[in-house]
BATORDO-998829 format. One record per residue (C-alpha): residue in three letters; chain; residue number from 0; z, y, x. Coordinates in Angstrom, 1 decimal. Each point is the difference from the previous one (the first is absolute). Layout:
BEGIN
rest,kette,nr,c3,c2,c1
ALA,A,NUM,Z,Y,X
...
# end
This chain:
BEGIN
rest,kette,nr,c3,c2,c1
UNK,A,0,110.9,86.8,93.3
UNK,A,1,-3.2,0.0,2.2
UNK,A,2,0.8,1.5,3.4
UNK,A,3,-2.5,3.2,0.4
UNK,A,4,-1.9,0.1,2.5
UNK,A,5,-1.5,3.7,1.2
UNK,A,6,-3.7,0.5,1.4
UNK,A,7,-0.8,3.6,1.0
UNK,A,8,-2.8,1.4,-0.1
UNK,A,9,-2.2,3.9,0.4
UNK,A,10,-3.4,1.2,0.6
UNK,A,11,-1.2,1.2,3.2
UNK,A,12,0.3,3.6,-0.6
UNK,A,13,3.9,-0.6,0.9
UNK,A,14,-1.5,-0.3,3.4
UNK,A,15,2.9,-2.1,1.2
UNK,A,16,0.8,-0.9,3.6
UNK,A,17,-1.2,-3.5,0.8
UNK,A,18,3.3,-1.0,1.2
UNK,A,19,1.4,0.6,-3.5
UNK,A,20,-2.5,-2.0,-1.6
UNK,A,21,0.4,-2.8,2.2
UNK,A,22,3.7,0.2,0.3
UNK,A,23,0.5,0.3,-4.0
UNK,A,24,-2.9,-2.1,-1.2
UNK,A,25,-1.6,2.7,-1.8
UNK,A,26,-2.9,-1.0,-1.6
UNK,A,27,-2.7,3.1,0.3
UNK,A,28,-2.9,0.4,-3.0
UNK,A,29,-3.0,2.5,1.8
UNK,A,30,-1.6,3.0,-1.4
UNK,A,31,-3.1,0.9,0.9
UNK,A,32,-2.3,2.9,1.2
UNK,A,33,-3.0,0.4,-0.4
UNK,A,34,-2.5,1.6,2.3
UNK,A,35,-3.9,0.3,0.5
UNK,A,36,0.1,-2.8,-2.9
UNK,A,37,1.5,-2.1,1.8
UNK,A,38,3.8,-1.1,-1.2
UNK,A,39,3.0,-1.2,2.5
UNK,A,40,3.5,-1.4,-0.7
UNK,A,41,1.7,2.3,1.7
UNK,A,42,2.3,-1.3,3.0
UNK,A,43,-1.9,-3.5,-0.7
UNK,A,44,-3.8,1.0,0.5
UNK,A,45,0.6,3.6,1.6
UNK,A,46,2.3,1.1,2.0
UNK,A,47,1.8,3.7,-0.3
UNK,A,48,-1.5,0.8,3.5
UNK,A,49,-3.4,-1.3,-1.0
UNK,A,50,0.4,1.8,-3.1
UNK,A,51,0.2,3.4,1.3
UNK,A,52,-3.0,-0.5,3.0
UNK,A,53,-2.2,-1.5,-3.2
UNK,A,54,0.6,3.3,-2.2
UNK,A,55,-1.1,2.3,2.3
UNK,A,56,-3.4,-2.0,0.4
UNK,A,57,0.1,-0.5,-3.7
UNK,A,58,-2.8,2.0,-2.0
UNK,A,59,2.0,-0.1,-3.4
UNK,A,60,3.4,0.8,-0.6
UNK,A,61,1.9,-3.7,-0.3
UNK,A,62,1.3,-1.1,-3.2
UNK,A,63,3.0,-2.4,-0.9
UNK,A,64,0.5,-2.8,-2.3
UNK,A,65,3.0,-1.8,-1.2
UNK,A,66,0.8,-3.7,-0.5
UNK,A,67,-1.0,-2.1,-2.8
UNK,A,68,2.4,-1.7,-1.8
UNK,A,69,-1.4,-3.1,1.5
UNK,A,70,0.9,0.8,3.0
UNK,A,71,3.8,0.1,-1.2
UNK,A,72,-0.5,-2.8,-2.0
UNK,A,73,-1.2,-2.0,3.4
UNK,A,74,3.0,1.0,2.2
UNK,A,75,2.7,-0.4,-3.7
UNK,A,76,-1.4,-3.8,-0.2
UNK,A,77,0.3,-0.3,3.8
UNK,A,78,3.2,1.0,0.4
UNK,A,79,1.0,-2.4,-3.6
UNK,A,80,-1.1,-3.2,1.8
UNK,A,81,2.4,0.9,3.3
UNK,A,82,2.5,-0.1,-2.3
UNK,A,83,0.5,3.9,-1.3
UNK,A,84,1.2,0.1,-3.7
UNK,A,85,0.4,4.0,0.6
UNK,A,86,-1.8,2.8,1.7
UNK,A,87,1.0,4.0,1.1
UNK,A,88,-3.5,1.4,-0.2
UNK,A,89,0.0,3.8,1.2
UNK,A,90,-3.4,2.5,-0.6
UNK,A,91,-1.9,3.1,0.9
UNK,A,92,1.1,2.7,-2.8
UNK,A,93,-1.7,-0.8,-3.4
UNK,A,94,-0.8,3.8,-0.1
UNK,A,95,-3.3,-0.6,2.7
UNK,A,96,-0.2,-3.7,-0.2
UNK,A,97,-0.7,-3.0,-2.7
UNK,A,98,1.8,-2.1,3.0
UNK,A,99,3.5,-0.5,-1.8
UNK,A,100,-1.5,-0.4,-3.9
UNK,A,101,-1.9,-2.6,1.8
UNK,A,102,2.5,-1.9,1.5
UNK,A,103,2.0,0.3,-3.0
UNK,A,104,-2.8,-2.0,-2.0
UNK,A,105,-0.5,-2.4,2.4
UNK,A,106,3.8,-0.8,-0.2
UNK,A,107,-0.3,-0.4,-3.8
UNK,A,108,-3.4,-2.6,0.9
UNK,A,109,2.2,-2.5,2.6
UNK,A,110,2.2,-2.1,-2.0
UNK,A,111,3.6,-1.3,1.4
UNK,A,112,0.6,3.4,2.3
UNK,A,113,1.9,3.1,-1.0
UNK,A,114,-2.4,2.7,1.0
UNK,A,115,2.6,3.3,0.8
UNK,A,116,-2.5,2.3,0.2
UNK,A,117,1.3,3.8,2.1
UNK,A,118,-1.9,3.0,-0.7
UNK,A,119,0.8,2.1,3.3
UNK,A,120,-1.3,3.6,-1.0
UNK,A,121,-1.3,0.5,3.1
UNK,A,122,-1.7,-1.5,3.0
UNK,A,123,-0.5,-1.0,3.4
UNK,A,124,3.9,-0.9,1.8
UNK,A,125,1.8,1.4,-3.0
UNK,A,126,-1.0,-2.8,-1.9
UNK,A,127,0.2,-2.2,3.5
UNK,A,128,3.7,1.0,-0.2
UNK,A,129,0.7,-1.5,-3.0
UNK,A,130,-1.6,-3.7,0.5
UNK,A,131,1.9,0.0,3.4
UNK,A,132,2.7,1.1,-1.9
UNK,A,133,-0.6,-3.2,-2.7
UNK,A,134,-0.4,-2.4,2.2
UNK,A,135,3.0,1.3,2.1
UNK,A,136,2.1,-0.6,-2.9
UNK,A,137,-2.3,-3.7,-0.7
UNK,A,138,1.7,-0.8,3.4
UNK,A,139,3.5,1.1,-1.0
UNK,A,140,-0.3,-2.2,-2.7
UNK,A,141,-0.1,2.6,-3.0
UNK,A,142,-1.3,-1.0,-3.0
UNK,A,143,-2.9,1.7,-1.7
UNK,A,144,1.1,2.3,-2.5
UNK,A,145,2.8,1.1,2.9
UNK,A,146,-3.2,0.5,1.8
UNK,A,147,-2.0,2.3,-2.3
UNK,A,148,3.3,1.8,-0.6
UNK,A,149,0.0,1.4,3.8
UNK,A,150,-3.6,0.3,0.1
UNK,A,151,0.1,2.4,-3.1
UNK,A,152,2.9,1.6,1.4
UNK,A,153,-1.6,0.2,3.6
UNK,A,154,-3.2,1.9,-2.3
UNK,A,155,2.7,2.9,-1.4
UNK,A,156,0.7,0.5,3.6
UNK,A,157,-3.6,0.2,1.3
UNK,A,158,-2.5,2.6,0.6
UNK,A,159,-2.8,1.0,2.2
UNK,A,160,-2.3,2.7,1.1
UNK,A,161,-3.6,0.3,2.0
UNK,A,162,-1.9,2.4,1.9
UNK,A,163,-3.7,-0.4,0.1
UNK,A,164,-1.6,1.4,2.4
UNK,A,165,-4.1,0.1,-1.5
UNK,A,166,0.3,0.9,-4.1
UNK,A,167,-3.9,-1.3,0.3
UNK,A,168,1.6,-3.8,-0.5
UNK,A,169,2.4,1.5,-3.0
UNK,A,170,-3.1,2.1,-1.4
UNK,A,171,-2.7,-3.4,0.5
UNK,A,172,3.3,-2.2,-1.6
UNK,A,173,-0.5,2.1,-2.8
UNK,A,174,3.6,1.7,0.7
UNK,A,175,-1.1,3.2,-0.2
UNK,A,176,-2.7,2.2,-1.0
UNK,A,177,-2.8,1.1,2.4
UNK,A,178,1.1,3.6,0.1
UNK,A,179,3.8,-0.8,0.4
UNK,A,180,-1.6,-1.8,3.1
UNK,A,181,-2.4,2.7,1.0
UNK,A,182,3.4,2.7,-0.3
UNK,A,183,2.4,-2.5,1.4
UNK,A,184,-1.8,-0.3,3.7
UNK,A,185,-1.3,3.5,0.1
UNK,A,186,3.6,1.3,0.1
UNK,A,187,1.4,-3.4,1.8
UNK,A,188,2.2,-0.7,-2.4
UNK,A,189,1.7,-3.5,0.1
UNK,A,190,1.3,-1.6,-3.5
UNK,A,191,2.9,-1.6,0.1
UNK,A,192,-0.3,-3.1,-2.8
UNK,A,193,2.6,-2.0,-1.4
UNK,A,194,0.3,-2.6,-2.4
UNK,A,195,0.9,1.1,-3.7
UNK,A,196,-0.2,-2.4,-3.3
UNK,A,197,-1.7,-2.6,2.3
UNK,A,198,-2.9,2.8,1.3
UNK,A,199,-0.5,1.6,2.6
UNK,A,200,-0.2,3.9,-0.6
UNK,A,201,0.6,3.3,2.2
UNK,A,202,3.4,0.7,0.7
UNK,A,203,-0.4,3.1,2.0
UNK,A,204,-3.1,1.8,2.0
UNK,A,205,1.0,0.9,3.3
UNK,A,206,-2.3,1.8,2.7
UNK,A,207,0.7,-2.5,2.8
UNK,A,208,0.8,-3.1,0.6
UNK,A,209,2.9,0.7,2.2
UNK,A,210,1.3,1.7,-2.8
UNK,A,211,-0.7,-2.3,-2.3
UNK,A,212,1.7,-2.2,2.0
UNK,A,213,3.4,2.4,0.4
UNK,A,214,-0.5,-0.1,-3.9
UNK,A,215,0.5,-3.9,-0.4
UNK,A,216,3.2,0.4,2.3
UNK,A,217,1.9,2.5,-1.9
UNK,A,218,-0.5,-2.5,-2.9
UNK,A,219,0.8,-3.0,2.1
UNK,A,220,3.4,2.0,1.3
UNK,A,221,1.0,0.3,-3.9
UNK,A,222,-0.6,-3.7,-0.6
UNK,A,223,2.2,-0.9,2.8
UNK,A,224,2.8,2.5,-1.3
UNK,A,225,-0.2,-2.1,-3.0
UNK,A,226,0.1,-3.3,1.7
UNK,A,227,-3.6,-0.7,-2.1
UNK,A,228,-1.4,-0.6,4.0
UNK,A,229,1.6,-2.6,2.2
UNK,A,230,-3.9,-1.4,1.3
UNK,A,231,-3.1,2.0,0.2
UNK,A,232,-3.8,-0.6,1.1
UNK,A,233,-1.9,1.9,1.8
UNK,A,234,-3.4,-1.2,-0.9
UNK,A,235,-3.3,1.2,1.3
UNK,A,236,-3.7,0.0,-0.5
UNK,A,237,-1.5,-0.7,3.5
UNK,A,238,1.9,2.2,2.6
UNK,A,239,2.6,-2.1,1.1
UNK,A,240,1.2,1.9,2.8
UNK,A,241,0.8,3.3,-2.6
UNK,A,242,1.7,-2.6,-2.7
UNK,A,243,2.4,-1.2,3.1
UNK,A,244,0.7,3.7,1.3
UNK,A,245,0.7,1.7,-3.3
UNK,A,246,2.3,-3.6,-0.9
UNK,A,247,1.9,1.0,3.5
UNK,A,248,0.5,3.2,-1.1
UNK,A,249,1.4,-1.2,-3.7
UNK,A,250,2.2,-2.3,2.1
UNK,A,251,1.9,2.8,2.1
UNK,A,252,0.3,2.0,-3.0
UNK,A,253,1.6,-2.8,-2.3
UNK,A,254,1.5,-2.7,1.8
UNK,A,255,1.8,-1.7,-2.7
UNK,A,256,-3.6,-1.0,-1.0
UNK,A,257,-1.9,-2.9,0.7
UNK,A,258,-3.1,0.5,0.8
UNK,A,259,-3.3,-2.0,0.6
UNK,A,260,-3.6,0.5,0.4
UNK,A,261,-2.9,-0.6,-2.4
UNK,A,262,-3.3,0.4,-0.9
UNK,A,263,-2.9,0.3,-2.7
UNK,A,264,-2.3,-2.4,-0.4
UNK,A,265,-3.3,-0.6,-1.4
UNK,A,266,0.5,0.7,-3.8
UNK,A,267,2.3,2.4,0.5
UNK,A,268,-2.0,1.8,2.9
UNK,A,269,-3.3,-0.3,-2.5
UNK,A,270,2.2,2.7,-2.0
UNK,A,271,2.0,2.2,2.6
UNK,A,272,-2.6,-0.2,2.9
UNK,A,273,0.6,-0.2,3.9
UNK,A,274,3.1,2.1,1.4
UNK,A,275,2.2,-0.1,-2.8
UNK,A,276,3.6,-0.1,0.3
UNK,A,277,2.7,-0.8,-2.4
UNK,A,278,3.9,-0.8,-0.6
UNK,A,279,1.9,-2.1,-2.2
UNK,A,280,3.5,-0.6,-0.1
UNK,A,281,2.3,-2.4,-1.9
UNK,A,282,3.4,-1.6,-0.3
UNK,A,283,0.4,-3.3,2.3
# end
């Protein structure tokens, strides 16, 4: 029997810390934005800082485009001739994203490598949090199907919620109508969005975001009174400094929690603009 021999690999909207893609060997396939017609691999040719100064120059609201299955099929034939027979390939939700049907096809195209293709339903570290979690489990010496297993298992346990702070992005995105816009920031309200059937849709409309924010807690303290949240990310669109003090705060309040900071990038800031914030949460 043919030892196996486990690759991982995600697309950038994971937005992964370097040091786990350099400690695990992640291999990393870009998205792209687009913006005055001008298209960037996100993280590769444009930055997440650059990307924020360069939208608010921009004259047209940026766009975002997802891999082509060559791009897979590049990175699946690399990864054969080092000696892979096997790869854990994790993806942006199929509900905003052709990313994951992509990769599946390229996996079909590259003969000699089983292709394990993981549909994350969501986004951003959520779906981070399960290709650390593979290739955790690649180190412990797990075999795939052991893999998937957890990862699917790790997905029953997951879920996450944003705040937006301009509904202009979410309006522009084609999220919501112009007069749910128009209504929305004349009475300051701030939707809370989740991830349901692999979309994003409103969970709740709450008038601030400090409310909003008490909102996502409440659900949080529920998911941690089922033991559904042993690590959560704060993630944020820009501001920094308010991701870290609202994660301090979650801290003090739950600290059998592990917590860590993260952010949204490029694509994923095309869609939920500058000063988002958002939570996920998972088992370890």
């Amino acid at each position: 029997m043919v030892e196996e021999k486990i690759a991982v690999v995600v697309d950038s909207t994971a937005y992964l810390p370097q040091e786990a893609i350099s400690k695990y060997k992640i291999r990393v396939v870009p998205l792209s934005v687009i913006i005055d017609g001008k298209s960037y691999k996100e993280e590769v040719d444009l930055s997440t800082d650059d990307f924020y100064e360069k939208i608010k120059e921009s004259k047209d609201f940026p766009t975002s485009s997802q891999p082509a299955p060559g791009d897979f099929v590049q990175i699946f034939e690399e990864l054969k001739q080092e000696g892979f027979n096997t790869v854990v390939s994790v993806h942006l939700t199929s509900g905003i994203s052709g990313t994951f049907q992509n990769a599946v096809s390229a996996g079909e195209m590259v003969e000699g490598l089983n292709v394990f293709a993981v549909d994350s339903g969501l986004a951003c570290m959520a779906q981070g949090s399960l290709a650390l979690k593979a290739a955790m489990l690649v180190e412990e010496g797990k075999n795939v199907d052991e893999i998937v297993a957890y990862l699917e298992k790790m997905k029953q346990n997951m879920d996450a919620y944003f705040v937006v702070d301009d509904l202009n992005n979410l309006q522009r995105g084609g999220r919501l109508t112009g007069a749910q816009a128009m209504i929305g920031s004349l009475l300051q309200i701030k939707p809370i969005l989740h991830f349901e059937d692999k979309h994003i849709v409103l969970f709740e409309k709450v008038r601030t975001q400090k409310k909003a924010l008490k909102r996502i807690e409440e659900i949080l303290e529920q998911a941690v009174q089922n033991g559904e949240a042993e690590q959560a990310y704060v993630i944020h669109g820009n501001v920094p400094a308010r991701g870290q003090a609202w994660l301090d705060e979650l801290k003090a309040k739950f600290p059998a929690v592990e917590f860590h900071l993260s952010y949204f990038g490029p694509v994923i800031g095309t869609h939920l603009g500058e000063g988002a914030l958002g939570l996920t949460w998972s088992i370890k």
